[in-house]
C-alpha positions as CSV (number, residue, x, y, z in Angstrom):
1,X,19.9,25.3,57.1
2,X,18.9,22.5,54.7
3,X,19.2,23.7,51.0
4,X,17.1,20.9,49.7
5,X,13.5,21.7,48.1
6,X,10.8,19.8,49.9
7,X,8.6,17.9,47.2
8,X,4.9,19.7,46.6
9,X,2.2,17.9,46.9
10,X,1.6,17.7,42.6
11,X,5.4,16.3,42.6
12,X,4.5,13.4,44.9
13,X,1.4,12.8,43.0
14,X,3.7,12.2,39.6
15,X,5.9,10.2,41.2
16,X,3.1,8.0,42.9
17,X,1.7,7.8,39.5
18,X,4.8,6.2,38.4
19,X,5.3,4.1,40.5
20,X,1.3,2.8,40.1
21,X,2.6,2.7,36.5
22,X,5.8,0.7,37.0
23,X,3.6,-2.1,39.3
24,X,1.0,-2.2,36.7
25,X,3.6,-2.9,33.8
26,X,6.5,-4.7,35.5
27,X,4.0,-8.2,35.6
28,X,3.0,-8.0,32.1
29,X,6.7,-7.4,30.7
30,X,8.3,-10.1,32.4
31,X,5.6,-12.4,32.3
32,X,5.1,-13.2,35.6
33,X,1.6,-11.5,36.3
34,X,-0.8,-13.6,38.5
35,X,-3.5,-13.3,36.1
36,X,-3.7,-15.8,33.1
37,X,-3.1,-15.2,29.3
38,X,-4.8,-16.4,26.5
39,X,-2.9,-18.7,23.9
40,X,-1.9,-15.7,21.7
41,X,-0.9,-13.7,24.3
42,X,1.7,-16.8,25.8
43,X,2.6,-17.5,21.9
44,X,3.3,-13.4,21.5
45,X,5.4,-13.4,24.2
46,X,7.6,-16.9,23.1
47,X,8.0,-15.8,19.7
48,X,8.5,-12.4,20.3
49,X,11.1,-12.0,23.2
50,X,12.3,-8.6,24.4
51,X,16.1,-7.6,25.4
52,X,16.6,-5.5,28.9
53,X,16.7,-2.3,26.6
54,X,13.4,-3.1,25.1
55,X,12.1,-3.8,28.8
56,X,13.9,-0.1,29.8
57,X,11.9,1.7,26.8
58,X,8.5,0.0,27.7
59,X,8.6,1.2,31.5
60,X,9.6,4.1,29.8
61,X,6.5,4.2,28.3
62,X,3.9,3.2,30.6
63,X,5.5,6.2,33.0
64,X,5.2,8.6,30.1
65,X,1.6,7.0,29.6
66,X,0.5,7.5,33.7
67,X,1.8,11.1,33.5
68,X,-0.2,11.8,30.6
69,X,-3.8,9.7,31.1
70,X,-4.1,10.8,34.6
71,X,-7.2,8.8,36.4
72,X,-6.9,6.3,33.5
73,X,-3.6,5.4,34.3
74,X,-4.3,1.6,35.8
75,X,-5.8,0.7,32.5
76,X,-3.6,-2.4,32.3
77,X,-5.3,-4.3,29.3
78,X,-3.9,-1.1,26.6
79,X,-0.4,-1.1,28.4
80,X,-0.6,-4.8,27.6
81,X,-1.9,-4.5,24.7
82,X,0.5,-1.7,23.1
83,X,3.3,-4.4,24.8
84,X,1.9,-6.9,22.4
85,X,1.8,-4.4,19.3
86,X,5.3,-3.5,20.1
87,X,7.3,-6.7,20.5
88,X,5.7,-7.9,17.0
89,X,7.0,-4.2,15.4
90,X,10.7,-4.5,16.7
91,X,10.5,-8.1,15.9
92,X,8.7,-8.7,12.8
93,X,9.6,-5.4,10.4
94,X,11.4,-5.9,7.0
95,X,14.7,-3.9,9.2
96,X,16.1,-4.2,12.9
97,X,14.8,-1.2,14.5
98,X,15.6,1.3,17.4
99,X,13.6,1.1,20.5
100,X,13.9,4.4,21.5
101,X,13.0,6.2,18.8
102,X,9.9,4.1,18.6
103,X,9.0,4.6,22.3
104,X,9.9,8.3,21.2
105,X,7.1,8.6,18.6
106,X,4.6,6.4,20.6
107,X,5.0,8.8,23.5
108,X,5.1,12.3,20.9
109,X,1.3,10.7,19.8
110,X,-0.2,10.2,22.9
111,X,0.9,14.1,23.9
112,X,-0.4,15.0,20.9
113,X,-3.8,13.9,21.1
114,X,-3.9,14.6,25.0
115,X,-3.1,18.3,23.4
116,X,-6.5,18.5,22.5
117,X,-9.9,20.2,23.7
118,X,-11.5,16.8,23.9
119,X,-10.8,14.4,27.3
120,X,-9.3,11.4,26.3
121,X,-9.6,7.6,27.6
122,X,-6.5,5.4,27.8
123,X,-7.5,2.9,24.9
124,X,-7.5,6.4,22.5
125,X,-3.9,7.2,23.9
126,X,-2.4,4.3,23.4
127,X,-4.0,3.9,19.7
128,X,-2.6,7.0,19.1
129,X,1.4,5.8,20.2
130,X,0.7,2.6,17.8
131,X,-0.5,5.3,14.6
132,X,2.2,7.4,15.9
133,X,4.9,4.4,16.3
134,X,3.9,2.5,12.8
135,X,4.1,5.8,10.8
136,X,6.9,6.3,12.0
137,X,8.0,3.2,10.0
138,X,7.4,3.9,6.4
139,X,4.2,4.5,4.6
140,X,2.5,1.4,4.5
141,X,3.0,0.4,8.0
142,X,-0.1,1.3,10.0
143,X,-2.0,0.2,13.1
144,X,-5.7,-1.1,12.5
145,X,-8.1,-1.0,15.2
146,X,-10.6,-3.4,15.6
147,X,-13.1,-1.3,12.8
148,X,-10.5,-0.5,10.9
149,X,-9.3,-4.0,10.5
150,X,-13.0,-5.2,9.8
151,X,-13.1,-2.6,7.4
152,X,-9.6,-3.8,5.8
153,X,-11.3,-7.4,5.9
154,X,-13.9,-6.7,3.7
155,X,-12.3,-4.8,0.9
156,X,-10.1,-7.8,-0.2
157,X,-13.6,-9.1,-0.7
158,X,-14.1,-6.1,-3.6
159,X,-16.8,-4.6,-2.1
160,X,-16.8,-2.2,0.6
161,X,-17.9,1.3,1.6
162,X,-16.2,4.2,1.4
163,X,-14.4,6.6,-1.5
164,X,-12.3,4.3,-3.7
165,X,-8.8,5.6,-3.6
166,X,-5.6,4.0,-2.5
167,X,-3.4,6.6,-0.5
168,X,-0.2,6.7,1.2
169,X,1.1,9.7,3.4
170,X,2.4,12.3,2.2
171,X,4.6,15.2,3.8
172,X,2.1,17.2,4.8
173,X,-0.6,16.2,2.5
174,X,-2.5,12.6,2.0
175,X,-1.1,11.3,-1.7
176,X,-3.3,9.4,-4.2
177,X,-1.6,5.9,-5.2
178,X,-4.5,6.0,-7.5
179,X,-8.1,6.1,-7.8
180,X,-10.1,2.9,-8.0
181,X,-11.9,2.7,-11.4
182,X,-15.8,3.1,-11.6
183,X,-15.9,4.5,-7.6
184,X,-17.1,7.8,-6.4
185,X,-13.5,9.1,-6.2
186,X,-12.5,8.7,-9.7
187,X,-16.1,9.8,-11.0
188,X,-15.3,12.7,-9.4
189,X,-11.9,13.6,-11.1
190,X,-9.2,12.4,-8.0
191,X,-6.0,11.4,-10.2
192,X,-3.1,9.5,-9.0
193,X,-0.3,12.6,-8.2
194,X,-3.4,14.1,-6.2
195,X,-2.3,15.8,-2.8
196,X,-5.4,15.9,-0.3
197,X,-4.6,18.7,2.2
198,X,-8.1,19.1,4.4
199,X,-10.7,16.3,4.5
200,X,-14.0,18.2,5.5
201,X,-12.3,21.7,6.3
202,X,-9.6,20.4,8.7
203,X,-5.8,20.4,7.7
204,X,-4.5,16.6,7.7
205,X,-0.7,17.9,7.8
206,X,-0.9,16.7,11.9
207,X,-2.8,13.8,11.2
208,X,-1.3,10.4,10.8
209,X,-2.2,8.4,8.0
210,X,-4.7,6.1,9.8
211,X,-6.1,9.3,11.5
212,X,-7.0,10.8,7.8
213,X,-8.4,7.9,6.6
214,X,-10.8,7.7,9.5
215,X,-12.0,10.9,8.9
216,X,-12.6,10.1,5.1
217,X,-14.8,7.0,6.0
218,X,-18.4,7.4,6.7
219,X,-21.7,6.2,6.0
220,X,-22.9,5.7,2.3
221,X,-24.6,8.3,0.9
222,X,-23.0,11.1,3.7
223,X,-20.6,13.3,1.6
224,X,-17.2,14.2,2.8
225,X,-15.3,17.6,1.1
226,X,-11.8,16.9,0.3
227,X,-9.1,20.1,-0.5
228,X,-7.2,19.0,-2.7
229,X,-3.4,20.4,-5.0
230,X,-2.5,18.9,-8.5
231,X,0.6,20.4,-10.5
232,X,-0.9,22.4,-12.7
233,X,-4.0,23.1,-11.6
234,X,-3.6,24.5,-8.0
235,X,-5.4,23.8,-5.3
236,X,-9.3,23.0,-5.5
237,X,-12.1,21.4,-3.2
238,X,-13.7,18.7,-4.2
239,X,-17.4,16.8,-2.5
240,X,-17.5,13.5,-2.9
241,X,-20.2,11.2,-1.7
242,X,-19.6,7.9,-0.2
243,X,-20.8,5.0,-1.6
244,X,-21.1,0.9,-1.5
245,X,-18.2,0.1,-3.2
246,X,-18.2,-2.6,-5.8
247,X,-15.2,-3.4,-7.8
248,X,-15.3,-4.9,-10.8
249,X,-11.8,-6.1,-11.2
250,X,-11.7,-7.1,-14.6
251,X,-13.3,-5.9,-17.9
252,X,-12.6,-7.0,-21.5
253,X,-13.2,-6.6,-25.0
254,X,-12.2,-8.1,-28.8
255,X,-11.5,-5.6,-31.4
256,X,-9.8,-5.7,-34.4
257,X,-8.4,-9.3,-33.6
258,X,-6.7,-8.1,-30.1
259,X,-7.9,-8.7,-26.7
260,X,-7.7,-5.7,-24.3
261,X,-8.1,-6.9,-20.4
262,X,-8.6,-4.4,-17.7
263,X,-7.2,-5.4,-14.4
264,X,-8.5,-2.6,-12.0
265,X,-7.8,-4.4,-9.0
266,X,-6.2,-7.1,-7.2
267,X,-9.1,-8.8,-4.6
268,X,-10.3,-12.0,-4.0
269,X,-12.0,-12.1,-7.7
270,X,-9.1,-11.5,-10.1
271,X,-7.3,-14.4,-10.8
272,X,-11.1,-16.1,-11.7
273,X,-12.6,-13.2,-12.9
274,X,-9.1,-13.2,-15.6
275,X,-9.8,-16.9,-16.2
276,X,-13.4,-16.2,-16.7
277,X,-12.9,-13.2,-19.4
278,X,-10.3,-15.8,-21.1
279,X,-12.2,-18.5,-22.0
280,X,-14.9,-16.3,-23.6
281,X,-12.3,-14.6,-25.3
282,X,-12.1,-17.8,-27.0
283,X,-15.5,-18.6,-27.3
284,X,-16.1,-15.6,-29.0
285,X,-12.8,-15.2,-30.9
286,X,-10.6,-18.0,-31.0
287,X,-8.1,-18.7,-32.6
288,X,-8.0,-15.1,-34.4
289,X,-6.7,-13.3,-31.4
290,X,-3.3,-12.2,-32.2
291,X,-2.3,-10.3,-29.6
292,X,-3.5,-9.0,-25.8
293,X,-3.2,-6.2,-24.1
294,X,-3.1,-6.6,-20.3
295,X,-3.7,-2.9,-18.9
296,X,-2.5,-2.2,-15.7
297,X,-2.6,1.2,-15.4
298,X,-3.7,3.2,-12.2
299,X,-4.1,-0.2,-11.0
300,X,-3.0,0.3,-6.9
301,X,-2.5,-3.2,-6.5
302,X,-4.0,-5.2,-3.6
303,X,-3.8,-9.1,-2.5
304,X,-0.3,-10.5,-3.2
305,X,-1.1,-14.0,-3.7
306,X,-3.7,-12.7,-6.6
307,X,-0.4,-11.2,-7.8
308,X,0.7,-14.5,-8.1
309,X,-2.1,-15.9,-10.0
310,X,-2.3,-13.4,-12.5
311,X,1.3,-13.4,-13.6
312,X,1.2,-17.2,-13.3
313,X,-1.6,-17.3,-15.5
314,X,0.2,-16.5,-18.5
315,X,3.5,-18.5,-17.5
316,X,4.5,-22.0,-18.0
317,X,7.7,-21.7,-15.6
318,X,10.0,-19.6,-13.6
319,X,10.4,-17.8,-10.6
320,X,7.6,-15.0,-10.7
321,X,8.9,-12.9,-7.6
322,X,10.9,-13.3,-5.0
323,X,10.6,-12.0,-1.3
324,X,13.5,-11.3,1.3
325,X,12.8,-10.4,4.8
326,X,15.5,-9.1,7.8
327,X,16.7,-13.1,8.0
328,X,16.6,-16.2,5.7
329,X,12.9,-17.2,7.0
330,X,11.5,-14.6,5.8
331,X,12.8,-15.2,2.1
332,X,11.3,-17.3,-0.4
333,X,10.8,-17.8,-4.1
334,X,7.2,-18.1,-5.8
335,X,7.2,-20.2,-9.2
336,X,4.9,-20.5,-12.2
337,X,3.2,-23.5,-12.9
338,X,2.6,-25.2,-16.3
339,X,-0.1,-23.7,-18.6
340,X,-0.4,-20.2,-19.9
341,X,-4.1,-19.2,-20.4
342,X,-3.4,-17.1,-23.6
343,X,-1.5,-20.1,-25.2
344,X,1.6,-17.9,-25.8
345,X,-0.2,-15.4,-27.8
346,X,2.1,-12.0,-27.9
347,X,1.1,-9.6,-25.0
348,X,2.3,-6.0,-24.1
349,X,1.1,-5.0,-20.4
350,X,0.4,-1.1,-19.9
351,X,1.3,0.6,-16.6
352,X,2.2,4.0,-15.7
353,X,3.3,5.9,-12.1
354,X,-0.7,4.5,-11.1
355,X,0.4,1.5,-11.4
356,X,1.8,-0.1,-8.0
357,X,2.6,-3.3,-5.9
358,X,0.7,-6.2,-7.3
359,X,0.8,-4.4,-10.4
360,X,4.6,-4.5,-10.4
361,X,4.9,-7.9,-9.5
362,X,2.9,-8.8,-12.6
363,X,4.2,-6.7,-14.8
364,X,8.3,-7.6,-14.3
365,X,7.4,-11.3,-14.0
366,X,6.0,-10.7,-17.5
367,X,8.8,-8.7,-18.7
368,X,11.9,-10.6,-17.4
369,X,10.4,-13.6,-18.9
370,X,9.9,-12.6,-22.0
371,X,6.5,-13.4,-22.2
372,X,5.3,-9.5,-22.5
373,X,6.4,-6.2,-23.6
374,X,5.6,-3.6,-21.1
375,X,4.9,0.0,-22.5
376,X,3.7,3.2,-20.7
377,X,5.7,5.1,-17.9
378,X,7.7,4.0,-15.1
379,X,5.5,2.4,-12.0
380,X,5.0,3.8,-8.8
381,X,8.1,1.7,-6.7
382,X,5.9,0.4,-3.8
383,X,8.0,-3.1,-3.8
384,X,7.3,-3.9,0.2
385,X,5.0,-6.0,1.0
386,X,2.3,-5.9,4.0
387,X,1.9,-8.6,6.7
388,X,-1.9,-8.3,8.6
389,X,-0.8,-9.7,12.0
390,X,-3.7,-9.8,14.4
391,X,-2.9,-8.5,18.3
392,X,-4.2,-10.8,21.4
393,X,-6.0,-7.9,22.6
394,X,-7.2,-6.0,19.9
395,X,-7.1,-4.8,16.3
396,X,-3.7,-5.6,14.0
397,X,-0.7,-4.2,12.3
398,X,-0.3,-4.2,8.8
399,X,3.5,-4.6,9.2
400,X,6.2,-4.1,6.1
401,X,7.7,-7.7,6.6
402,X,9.7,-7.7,3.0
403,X,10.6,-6.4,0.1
404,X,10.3,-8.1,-3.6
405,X,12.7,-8.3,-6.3
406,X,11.7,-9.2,-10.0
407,X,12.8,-12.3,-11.6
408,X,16.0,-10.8,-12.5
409,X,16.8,-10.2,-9.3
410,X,16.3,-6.4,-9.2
411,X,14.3,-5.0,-6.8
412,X,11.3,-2.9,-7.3
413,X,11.1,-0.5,-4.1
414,X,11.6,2.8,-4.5
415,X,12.2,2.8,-8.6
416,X,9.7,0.4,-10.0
417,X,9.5,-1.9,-13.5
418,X,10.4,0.6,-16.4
419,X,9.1,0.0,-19.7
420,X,10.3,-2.1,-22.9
421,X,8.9,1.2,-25.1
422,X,8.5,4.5,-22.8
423,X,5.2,6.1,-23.8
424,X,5.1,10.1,-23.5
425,X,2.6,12.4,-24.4
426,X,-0.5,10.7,-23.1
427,X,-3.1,10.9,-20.7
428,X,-1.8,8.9,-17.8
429,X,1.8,9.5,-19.0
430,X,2.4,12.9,-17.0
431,X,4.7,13.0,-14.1
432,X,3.6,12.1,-10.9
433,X,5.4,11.6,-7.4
434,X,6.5,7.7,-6.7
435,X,6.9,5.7,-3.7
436,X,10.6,7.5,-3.7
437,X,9.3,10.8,-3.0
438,X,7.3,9.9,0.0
439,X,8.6,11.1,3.4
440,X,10.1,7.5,5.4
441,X,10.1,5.7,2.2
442,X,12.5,2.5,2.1
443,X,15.5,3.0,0.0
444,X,15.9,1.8,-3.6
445,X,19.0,-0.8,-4.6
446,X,22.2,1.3,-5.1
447,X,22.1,-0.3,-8.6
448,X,19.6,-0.3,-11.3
449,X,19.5,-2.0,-14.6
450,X,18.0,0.2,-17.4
451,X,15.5,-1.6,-19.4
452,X,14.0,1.0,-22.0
453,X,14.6,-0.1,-25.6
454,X,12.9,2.9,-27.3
455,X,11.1,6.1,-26.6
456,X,7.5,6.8,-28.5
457,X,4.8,10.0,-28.5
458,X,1.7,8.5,-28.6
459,X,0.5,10.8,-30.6
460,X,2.5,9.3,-33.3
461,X,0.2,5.9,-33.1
462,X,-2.6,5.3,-35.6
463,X,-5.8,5.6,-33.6
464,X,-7.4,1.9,-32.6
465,X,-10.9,0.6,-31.5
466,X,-13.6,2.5,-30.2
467,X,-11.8,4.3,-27.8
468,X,-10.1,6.4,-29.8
469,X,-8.7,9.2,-27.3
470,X,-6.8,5.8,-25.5
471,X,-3.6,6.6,-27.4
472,X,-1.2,4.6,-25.1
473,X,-4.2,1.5,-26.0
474,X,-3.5,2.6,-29.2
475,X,-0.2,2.7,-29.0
476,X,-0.1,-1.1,-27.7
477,X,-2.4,-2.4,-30.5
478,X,0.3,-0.9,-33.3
479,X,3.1,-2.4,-31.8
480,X,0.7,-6.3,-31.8
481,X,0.0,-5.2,-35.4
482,X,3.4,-4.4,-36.4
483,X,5.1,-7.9,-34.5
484,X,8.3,-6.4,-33.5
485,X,10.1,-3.4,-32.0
486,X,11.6,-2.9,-35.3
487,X,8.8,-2.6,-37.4
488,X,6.7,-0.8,-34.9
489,X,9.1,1.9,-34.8
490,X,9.9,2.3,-38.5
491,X,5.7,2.4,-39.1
492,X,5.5,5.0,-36.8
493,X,8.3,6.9,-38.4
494,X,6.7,6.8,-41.8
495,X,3.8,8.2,-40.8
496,X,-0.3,7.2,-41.8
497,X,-0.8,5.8,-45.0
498,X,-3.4,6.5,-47.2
């Protein structure tokens, strides 16, 4: 008697699946489909080539991806479009990478959403493998799809709609970078440190971080209810309504012969928006300025090459940052060019643990050349930067591509620019969690130079200006006032006169 099961009918089905599967896939991995590709698509496939392992993992894949979308198995455009997201990922990202274990999360997404009440379509599935597989990266790697990415577009513009906050994922929570000043979100109290935990009633500890953010979006003027933890305060539910969001990426003012400059944000309007708030600074002050105060704090960063502009606004020479990829062509040097705005006049730059990427890159260009004291708290670390790289299909990743190291040559990720003069005490001073206490975070250097020269409560420093309750601006203007570490310190130490 023959031992040996017979197949039932649902086993042949699977396997006829796969096979379906394998026939759909096999053309588009080898490139050898009778159909034509675009440009992009031939370009992807030249510049991005795949080893037989990679080739193993996709069919890997696009079995896993039959078995699990059923009747929308022969959708061959997504298989060919995750093919496309995938050979930029492995090939492109600031590390070489293991192909199984990003098949492995790309697969654990798809079951996960196919886990729900709600029937699902093949082009959801396979967005949900590329959120799955890019979180799976490090915080900042994500997959847009095709709103997203329009969305994405138009907030380097500085106006956009939605909440204002910069976040990155969290363990289980969604963690505010920082609130975007003058937005809905900070007008309703968000702080960077924040934990969002449900967005509109619904946990976002399964939710990747693209799938949270989704749900945060909406139409202006719809409100969205966010439950929210803070150290110290517990947790709390907040409403916040959506708005068109306009940033205003720079705001000054003259007082008491010092210049105070806001940069909220990094979008397309900075650098001329700084140039603008320059020269009537010195229309309306001239040559009495003695000092600036370049505030960076809670500032999430933005568009690197405005990153650039800023810091090489107030520098004549040097190397302002300096980017390294996996191989030597994806590592370069940016430099200053002749002509500093403020005409050498003494700055300090304020930051704090809001303070992140662009803000970094400014703020340790400024330090390591001398050209600026920085004072406040430690910044938040996030030293990678993003590369938008548009799929033929579809949508984009914004992929980590590299890291950045200050002029000295240390790097930022994972421990950020520490101040000249630590600030402690004040408002935006309190502890809050940094790029290194995010779940996937790229590593920080195994070495780190200490930079602190002094420590200083800022409720030691005299008040200044009419915002009097700003004691780390207050703290700033002193140290202009005083011209040096020295004296700064011993004033402080004496006390108020009177």
């Amino acid at each position: 008697m023959n031992s040996r099961k017979v197949p039932n009918s649902q086993t042949i089905v699977a396997l006829l699946v796969a096979v379906l599967a394998f026939l759909i896939w096999s053309p588009v991995l080898h490139g050898c489909s009778g159909t034509s590709h675009d440009d992009a698509a031939n370009e992807a496939q030249d510049r991005y080539p795949l080893s037989d392992q990679s080739v193993g993992e996709l069919s890997r894949f696009a079995i896993a991806h039959s078995a699990i979308a059923g009747e929308q198995a022969a959708n061959s455009r997504q298989l060919k479009h995750f093919r496309d997201a995938f050979r930029r990922i492995r090939s492109a990202y600031v590390y070489p990478l293991n192909d199984q274990q990003l098949i492995d999360a790309a697969i654990e997404g798809m079951r996960k959403t196919a886990a729900g009440s709600e029937p699902v379509t093949s082009t959801v599935l396979i967005n949900s493998a590329l959120d799955a597989m890019t979180a799976s990266l490090d915080p900042h790697s994500v997959y847009l799809d095709p709103q997203e990415l329009k969305e994405a577009e138009l907030a380097t513009t500085g106006e956009f709609g939605g909440l204002g906050i910069q976040v990155t994922r969290d363990d289980k929570s969604i963690r505010v970078i920082s609130p975007i000043e003058d937005t809905p979100a900070e007008r309703a109290g968000l702080k960077s440190g924040d934990l969002i935990t449900h967005v509109d009633g619904l946990p976002v500890a399964d939710m990747t971080l693209s799938q949270a953010v989704r749900k945060m979006r909406g139409e202006p003027g719809t409100s969205v209810r966010l439950g929210v933890k803070r150290d110290g305060k517990g947790a709390f539910e907040v409403s916040i309504t959506r708005a068109i969001i306009a940033v205003r990426p720079i705001r000054w003012r003259v007082e008491d012969d010092i210049a105070y400059i806001r940069v909220a944000n990094f979008n397309e309007k900075t650098s001329a928006a700084l140039q603008d708030a320059m020269e009537k600074i010195d229309e309306q002050s001239g040559s009495s300025i003695h000092g600036i105060v370049l505030d960076l704090r809670n500032n999430p960063g933005g568009l690197f090459n405005q990153s650039l502009r800023v810091a090489d606004a107030f520098l004549d020479d040097g190397v302002i940052v300096g980017l390294r990829g996996r191989d030597s062509t994806n590592s370069r040097e940016f430099l200053a060019r002749s002509g500093d705005i403020a005409e050498g006049r003494p700055m300090v730059v304020l930051i704090n643990g809001g303070s992140a990427s662009a803000s970094e890159i400014v703020a340790a260009a400024l330090q390591d050349h001398g050209r600026a004291t920085v004072m406040g708290t430690r910044s938040f670390g996030k030293g990678s930067v993003q590369t938008v790289m548009r799929l033929p299909v579809e949508g984009a990743l914004k992929l980590t591509t590299s890291l950045y190291y200050a002029p000295s040559g240390q790097l930022i990720q994972s421990q950020g620019v520490e101040p000249d003069i630590v600030l402690e005490g004040g408002e935006t001073t309190r502890q809050t969690a940094r790029e290194a206490d995010l779940p996937g975070a790229l590593p920080a250097a195994k070495t780190f130079q200490p930079r602190s020269k002094a420590k200083v409560n800022v409720r030691t420093c005299p008040s200044h200006g009419s915002d009097a309750k700003d004691q780390e601006l207050s703290c700033a203007a002193a140290f202009l006032e005083a011209g040096s570490l020295d004296r700064f310190v011993r004033t402080l130490a004496a006390g108020p006169t009177g």
